[in-house]
N, CA, C and O atoms as a MOPAC input file, in Angstrom:
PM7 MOZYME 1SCF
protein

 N      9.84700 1   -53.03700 1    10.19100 1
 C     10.62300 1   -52.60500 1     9.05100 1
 C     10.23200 1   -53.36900 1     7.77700 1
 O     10.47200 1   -53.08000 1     6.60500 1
 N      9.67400 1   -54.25100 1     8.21500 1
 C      9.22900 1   -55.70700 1     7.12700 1
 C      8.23900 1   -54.80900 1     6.04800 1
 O      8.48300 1   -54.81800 1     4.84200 1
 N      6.98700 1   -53.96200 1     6.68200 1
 C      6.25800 1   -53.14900 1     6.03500 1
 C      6.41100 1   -52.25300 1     5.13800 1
 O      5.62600 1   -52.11800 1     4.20000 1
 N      7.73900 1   -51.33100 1     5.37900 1
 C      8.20800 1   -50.45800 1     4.88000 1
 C      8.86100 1   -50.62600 1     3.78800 1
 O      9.05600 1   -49.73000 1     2.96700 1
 N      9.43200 1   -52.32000 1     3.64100 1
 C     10.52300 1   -52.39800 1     2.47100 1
 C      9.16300 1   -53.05100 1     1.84900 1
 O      9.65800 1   -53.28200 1     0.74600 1
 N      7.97000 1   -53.47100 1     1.73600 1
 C      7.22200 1   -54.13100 1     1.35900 1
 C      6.63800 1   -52.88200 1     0.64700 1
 O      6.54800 1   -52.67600 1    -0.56300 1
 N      6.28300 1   -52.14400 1     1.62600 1
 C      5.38800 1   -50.46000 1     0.89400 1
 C      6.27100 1   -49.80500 1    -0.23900 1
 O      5.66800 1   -49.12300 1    -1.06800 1
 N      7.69200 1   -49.94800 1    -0.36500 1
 C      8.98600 1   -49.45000 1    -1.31400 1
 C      8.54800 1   -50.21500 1    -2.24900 1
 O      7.76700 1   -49.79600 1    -3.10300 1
 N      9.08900 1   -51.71500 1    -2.21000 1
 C      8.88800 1   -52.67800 1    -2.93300 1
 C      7.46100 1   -52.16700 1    -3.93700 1
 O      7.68200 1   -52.09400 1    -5.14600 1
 N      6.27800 1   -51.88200 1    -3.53100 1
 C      4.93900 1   -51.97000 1    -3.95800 1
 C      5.61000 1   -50.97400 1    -5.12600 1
 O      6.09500 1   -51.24500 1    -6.22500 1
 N      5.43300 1   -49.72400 1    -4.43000 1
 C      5.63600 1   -48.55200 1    -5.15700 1
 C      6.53000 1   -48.32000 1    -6.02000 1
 O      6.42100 1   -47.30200 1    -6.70400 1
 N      7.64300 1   -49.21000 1    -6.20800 1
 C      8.51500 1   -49.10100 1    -7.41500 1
 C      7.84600 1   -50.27900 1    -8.55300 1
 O      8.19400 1   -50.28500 1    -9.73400 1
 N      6.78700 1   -51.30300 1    -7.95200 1
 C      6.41000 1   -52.12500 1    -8.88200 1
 C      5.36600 1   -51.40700 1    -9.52500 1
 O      5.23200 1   -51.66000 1   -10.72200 1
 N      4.53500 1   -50.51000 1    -8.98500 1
 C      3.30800 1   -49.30800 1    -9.41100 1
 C      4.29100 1   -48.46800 1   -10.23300 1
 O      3.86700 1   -48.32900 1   -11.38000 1
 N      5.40400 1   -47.89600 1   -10.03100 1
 C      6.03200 1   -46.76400 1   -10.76300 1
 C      6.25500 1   -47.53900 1   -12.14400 1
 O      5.97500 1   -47.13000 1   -13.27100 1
 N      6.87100 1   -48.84900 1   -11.75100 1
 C      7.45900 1   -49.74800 1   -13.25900 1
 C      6.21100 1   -49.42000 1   -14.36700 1
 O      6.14400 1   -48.76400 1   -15.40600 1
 N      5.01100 1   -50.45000 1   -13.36500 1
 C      3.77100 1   -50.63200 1   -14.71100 1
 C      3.60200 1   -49.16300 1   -15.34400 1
 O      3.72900 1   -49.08600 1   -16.56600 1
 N      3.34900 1   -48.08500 1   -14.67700 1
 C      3.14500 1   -47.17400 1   -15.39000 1
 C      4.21400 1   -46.59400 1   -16.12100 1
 O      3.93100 1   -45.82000 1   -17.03500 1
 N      5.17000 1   -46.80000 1   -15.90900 1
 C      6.11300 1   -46.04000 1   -17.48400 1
 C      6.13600 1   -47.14800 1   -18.36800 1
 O      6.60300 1   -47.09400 1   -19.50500 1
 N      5.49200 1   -48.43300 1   -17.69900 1
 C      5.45700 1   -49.27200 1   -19.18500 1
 C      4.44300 1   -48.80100 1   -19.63600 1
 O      4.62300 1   -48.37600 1   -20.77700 1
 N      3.24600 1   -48.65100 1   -19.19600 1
 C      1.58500 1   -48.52400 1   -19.77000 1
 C      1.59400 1   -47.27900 1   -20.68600 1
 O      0.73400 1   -47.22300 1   -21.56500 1
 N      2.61100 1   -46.13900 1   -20.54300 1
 C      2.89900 1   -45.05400 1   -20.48000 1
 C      3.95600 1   -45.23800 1   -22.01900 1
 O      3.81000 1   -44.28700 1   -22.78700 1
 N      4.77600 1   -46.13200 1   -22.41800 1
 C      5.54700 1   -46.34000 1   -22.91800 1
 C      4.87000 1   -46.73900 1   -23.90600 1
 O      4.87500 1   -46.13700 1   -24.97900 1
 N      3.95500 1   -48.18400 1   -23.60800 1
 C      3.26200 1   -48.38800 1   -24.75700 1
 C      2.08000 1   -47.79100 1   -25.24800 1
 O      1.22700 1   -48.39500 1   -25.89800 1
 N      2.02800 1   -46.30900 1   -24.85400 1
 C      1.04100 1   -45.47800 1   -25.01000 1
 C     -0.12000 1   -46.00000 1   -25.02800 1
 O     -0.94200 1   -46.17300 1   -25.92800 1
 N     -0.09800 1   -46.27200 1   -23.75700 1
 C     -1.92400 1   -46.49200 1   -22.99500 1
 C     -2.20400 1   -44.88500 1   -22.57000 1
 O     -1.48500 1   -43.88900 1   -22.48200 1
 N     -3.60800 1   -45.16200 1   -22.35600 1
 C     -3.97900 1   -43.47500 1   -22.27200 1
 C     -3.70300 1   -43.37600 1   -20.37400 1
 O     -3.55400 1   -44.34800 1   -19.63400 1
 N     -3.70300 1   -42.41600 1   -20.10600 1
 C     -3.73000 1   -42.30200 1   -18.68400 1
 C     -4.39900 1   -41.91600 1   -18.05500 1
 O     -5.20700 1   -41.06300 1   -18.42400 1
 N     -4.35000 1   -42.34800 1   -16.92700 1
 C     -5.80100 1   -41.64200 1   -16.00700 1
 C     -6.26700 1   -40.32500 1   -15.85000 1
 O     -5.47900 1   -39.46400 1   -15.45800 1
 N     -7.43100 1   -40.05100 1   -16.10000 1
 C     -7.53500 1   -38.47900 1   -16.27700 1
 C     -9.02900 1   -38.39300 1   -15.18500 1
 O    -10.11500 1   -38.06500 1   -15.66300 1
 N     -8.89100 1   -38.68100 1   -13.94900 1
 C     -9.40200 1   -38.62200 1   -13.10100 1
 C    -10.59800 1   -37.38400 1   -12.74500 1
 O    -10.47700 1   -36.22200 1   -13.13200 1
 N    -11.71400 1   -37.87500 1   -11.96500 1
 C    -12.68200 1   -36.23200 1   -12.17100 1
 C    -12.42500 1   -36.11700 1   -10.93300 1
 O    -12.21600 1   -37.18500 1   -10.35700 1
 N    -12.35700 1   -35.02200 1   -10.21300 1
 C    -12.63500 1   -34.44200 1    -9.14600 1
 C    -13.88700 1   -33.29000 1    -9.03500 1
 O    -14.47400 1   -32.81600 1   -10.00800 1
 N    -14.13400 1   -32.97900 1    -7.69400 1
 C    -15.37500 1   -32.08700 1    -7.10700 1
 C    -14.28100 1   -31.57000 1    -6.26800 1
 O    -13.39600 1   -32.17100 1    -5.65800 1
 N    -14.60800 1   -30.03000 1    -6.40600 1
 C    -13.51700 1   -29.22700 1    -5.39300 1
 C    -14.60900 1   -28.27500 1    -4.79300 1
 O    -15.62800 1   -27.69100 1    -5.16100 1
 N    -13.62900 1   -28.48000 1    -3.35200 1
 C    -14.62100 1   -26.95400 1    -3.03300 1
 C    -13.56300 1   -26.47100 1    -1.94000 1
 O    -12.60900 1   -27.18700 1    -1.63400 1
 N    -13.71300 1   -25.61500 1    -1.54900 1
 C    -12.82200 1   -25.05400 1    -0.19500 1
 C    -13.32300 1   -24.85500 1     1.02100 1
 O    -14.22100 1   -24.04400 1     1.24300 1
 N    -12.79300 1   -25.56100 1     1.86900 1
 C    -12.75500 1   -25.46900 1     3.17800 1
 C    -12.66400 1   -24.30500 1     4.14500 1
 O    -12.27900 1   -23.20100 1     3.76300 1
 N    -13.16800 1   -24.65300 1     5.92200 1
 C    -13.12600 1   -22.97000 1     6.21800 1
 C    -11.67600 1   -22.38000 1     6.56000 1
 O    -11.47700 1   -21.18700 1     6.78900 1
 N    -10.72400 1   -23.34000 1     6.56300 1
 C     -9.31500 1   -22.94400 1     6.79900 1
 C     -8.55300 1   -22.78900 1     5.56600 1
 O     -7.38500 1   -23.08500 1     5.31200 1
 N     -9.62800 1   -22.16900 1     4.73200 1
 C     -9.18400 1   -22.01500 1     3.06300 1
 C     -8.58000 1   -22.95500 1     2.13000 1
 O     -8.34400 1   -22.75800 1     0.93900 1
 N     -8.25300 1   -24.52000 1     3.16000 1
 C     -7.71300 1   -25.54100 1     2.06200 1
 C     -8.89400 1   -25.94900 1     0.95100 1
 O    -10.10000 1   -26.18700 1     1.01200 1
 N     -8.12000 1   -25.91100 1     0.15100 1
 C     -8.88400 1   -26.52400 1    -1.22100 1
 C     -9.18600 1   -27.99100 1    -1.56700 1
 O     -8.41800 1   -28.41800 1    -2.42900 1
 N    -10.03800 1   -28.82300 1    -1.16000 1
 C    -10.93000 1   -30.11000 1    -0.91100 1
 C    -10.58800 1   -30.83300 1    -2.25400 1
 O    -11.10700 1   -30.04400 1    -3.04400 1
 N    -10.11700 1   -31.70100 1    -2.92200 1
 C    -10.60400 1   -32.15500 1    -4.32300 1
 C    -10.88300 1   -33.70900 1    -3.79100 1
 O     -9.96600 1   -34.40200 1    -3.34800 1
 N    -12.36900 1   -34.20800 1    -3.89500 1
 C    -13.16100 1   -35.30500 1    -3.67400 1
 C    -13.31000 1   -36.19800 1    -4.92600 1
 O    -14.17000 1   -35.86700 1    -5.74200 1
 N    -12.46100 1   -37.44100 1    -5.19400 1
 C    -12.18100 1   -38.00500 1    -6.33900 1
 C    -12.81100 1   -39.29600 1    -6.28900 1
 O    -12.95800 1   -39.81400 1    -5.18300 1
 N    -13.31100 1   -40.05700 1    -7.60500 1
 C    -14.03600 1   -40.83300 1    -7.45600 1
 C    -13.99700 1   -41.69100 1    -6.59400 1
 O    -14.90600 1   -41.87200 1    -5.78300 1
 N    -12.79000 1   -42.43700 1    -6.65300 1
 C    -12.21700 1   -43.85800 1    -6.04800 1
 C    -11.10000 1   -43.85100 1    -5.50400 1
 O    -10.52500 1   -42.89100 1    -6.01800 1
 N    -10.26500 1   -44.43400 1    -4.60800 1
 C     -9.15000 1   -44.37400 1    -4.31500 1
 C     -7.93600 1   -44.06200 1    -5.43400 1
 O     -7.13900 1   -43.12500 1    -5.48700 1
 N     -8.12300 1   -45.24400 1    -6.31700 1
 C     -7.08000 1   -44.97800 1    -7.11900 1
 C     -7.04000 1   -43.59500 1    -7.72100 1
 O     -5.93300 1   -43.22700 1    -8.11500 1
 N     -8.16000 1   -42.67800 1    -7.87600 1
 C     -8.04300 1   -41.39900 1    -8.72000 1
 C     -7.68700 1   -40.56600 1    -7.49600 1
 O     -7.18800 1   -39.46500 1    -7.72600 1
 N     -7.86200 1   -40.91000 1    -6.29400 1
 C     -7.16400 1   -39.88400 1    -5.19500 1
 C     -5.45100 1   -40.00800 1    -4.85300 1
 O     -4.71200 1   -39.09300 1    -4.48900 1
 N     -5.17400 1   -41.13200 1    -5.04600 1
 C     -4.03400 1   -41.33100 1    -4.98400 1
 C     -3.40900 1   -40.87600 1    -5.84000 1
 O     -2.25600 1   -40.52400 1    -5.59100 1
 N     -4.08800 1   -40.68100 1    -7.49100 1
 C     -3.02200 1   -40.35100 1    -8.49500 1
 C     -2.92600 1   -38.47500 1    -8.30400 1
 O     -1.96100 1   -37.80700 1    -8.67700 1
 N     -4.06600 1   -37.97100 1    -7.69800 1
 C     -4.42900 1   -36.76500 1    -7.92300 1
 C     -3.16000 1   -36.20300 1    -6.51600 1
 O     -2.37500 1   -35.25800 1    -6.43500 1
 N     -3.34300 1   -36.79300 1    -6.04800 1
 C     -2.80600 1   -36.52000 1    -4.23800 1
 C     -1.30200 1   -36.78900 1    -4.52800 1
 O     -0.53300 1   -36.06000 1    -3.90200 1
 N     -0.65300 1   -37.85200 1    -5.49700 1
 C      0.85200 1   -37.69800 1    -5.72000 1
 C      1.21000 1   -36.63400 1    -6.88300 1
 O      2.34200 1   -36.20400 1    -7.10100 1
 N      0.00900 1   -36.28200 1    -7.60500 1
 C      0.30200 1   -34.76000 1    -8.77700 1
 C      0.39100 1   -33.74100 1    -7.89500 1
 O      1.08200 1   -32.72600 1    -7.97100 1
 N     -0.40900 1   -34.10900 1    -6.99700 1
 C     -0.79100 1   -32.27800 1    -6.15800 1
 C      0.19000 1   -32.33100 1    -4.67000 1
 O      0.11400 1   -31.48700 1    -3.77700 1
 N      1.07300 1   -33.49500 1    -4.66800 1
 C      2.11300 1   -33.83000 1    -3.20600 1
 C      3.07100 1   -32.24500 1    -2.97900 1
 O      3.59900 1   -31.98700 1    -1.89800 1
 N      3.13500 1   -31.56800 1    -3.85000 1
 C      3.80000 1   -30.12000 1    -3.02800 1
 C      3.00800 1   -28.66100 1    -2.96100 1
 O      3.59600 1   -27.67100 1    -2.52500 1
 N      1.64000 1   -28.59600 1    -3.42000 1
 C      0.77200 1   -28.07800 1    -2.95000 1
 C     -0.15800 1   -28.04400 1    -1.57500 1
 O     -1.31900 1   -28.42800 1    -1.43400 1
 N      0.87700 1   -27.37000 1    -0.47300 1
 C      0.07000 1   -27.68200 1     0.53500 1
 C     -1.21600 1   -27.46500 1     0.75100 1
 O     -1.82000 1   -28.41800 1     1.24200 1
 N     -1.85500 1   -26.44800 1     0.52200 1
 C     -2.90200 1   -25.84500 1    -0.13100 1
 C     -4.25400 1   -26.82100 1    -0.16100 1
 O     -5.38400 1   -26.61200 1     0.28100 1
 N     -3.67100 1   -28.00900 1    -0.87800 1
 C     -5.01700 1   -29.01600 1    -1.31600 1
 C     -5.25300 1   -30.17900 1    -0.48400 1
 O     -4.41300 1   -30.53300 1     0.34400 1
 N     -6.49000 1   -30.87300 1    -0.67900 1
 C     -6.33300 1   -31.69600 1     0.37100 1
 C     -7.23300 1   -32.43200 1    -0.44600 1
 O     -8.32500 1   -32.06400 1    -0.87900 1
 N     -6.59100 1   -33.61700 1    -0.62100 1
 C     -7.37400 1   -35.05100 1    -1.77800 1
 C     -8.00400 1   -36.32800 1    -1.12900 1
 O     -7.41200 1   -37.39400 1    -0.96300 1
 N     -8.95800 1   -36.12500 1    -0.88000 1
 C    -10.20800 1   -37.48600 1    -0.44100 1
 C    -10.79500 1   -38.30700 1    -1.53800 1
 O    -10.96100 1   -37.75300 1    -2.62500 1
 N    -11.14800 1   -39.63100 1    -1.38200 1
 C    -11.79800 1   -40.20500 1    -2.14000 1
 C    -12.81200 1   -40.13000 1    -1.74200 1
 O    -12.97700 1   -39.72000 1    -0.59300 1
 N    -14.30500 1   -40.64600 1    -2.86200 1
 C    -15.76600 1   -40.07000 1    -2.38600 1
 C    -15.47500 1   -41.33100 1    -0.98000 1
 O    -15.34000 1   -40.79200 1     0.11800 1
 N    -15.39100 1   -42.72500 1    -0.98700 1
 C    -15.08800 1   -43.85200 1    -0.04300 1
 C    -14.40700 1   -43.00200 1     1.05300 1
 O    -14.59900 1   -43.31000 1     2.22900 1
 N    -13.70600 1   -42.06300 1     0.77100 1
 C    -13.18700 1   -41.38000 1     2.59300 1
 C    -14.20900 1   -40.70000 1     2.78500 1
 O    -14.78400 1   -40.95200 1     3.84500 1
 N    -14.55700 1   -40.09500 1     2.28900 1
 C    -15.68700 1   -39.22400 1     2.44200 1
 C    -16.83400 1   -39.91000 1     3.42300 1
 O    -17.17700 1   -39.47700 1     4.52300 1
 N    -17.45500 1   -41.35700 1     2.59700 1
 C    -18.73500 1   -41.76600 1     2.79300 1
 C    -17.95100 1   -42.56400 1     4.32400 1
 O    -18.81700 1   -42.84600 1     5.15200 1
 N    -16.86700 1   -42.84300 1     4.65500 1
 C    -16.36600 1   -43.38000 1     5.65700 1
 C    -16.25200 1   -42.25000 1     7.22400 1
 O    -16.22400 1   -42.47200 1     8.43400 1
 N    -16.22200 1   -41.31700 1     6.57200 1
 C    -16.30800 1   -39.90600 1     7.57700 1
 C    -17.79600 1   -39.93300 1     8.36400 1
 O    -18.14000 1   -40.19100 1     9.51700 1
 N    -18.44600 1   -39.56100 1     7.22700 1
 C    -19.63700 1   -39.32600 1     7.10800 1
 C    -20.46500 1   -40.37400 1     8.30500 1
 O    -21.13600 1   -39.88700 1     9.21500 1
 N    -20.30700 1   -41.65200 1     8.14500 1
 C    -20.53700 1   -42.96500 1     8.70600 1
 C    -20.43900 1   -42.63000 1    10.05800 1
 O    -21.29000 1   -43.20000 1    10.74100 1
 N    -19.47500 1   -41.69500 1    10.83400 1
 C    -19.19700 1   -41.11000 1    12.11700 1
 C    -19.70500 1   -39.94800 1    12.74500 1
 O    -19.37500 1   -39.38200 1    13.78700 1
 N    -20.57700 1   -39.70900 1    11.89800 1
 C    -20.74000 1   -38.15300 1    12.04900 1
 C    -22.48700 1   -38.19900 1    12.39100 1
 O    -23.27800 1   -37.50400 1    11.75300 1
 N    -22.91300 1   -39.14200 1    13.50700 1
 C    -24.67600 1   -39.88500 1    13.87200 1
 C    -25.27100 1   -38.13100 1    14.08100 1
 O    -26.18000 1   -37.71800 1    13.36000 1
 N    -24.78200 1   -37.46100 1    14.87800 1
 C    -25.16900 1   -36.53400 1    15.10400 1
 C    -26.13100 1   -35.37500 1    13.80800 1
 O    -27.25800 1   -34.89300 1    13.69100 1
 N    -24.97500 1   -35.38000 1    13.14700 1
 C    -25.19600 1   -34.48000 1    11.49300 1
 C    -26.49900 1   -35.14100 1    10.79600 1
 O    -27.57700 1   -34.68300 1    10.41900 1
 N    -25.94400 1   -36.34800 1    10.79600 1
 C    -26.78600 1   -37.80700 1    10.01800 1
 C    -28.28200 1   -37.85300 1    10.41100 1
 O    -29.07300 1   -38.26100 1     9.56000 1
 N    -28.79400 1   -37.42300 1    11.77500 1
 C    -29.89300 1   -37.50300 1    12.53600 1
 C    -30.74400 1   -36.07100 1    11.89800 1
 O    -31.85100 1   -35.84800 1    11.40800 1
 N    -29.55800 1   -35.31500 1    12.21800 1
 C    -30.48100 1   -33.76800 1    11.72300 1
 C    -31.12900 1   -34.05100 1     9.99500 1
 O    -32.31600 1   -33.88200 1     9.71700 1
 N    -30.20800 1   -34.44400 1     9.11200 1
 C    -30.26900 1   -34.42400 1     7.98500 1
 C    -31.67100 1   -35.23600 1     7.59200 1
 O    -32.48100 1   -35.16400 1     6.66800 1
 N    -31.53900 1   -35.93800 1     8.63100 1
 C    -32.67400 1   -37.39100 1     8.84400 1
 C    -34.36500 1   -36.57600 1     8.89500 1
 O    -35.37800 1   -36.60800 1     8.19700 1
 N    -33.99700 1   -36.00500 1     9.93300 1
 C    -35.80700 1   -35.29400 1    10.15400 1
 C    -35.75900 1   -34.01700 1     9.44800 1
 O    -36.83500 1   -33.42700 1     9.35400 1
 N    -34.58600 1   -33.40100 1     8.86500 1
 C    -34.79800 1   -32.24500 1     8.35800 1
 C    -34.30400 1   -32.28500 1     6.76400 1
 O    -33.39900 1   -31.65200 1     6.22000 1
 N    -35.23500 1   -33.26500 1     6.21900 1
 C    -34.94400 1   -33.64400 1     4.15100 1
 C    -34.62400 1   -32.34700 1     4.00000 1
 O    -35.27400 1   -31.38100 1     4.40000 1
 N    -33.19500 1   -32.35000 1     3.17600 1
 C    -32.78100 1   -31.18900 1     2.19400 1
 C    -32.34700 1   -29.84000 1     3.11800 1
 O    -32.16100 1   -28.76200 1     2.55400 1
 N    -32.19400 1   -29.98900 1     4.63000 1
 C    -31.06000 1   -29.00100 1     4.97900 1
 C    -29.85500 1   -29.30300 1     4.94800 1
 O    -29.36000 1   -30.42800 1     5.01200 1
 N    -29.30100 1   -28.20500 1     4.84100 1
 C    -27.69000 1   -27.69000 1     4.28400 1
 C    -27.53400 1   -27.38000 1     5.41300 1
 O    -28.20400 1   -26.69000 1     6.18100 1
 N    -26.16200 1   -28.17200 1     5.55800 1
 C    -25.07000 1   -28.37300 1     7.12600 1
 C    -24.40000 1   -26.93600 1     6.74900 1
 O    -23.84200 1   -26.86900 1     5.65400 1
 N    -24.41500 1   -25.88000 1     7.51300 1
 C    -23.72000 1   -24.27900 1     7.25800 1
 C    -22.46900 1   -24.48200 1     8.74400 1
 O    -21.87700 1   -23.44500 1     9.04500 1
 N    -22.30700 1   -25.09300 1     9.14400 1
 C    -21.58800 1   -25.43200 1    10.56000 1
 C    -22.21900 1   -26.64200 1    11.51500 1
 O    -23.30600 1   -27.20700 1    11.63700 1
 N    -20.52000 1   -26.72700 1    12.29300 1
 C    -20.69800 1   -27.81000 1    13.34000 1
 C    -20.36100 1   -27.56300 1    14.46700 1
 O    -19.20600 1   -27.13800 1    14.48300 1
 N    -20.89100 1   -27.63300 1    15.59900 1
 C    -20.29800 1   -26.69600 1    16.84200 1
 C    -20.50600 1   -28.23300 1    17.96600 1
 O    -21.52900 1   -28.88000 1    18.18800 1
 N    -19.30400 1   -28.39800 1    18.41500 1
 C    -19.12900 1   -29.83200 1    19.23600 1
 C    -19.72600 1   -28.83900 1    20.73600 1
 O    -19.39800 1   -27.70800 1    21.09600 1
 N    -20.87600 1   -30.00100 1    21.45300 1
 C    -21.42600 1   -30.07600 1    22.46100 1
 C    -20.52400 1   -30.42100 1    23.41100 1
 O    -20.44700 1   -29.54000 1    24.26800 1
 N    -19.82400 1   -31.32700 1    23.60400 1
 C    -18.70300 1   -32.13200 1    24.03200 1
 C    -18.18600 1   -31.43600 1    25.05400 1
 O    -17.45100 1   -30.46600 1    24.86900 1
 N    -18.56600 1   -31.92400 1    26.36800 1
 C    -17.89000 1   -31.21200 1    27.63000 1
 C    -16.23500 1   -32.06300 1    27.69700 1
 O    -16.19300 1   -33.29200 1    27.66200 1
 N    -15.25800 1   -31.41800 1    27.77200 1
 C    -13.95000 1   -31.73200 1    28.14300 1
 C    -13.63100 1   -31.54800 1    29.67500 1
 O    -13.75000 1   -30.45200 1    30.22300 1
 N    -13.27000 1   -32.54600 1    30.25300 1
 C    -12.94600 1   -32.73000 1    31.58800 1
 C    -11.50600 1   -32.76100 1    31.46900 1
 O    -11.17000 1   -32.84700 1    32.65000 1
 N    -10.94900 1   -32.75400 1    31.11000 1
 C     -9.52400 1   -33.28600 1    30.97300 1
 C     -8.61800 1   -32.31500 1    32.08500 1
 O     -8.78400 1   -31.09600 1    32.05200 1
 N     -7.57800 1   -32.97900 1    33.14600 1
 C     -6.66900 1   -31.59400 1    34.11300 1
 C     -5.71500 1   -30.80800 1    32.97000 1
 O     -5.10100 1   -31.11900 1    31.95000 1
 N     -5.89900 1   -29.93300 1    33.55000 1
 C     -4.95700 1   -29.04100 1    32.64100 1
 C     -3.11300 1   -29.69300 1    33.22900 1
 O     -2.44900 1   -29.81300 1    34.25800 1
 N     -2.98100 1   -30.02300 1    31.23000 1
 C     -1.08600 1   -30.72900 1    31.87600 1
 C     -0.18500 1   -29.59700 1    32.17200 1
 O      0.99200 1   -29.95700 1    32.14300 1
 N     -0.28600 1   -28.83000 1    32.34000 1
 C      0.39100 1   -28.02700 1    33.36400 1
 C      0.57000 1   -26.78800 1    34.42200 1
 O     -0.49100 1   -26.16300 1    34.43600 1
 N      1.13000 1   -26.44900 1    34.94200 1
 C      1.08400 1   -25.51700 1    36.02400 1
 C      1.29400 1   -25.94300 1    37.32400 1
 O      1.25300 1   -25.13600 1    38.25200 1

């Protein structure tokens, strides 16, 4: 629970600075994004840095629709993905058009 009043705590000290910064008419973040859409039609917006995903991702918090990464989530994805990474490797300048998992599942079926 220690976390949670700590994560409150943060976020009302982040809300303060900015209606001061805001008050004393500092300019505000006007963040760039790269959008593109996904195959389940969500709409991607890939923002520089954390902080511009976070600000973009609490503007866009009731648009389910969108879905806000920083390029750092991105390049952190990416980092997992040896398979993609290998092709891209011997094949300079192909375009990933799909991903189809090899991946045999053994798992018992939980029920019946």
């Amino acid at each position: 629970m220690h976390a949670v009043r700590a994560g409150d705590a943060m976020r009302r000290a982040w809300e303060a600075l900015d209606k001061g910064a805001t008050t004393a008419g500092r300019p505000t973040l006007d963040p760039e994004c790269w959008e593109t859409r996904l195959e389940d039609r969500t709409v991607l917006l890939v923002c520089q840095d954390d902080a511009e995903a976070l600000h973009v991702a609490r503007a866009k918090k009731d648009e389910r629709e969108i879905e806000v990464w920083s390029l750092a989530e991105v390049g952190r994805f990416i980092s997992h993905q040896r398979e993609v990474r290998d092709v891209k490797k011997v094949f300079p300048g192909a375009t990933v058009k799909s991903i189809r998992s090899t991946q045999v599942i053994n798992d018992p079926i939980p029920f019946g």
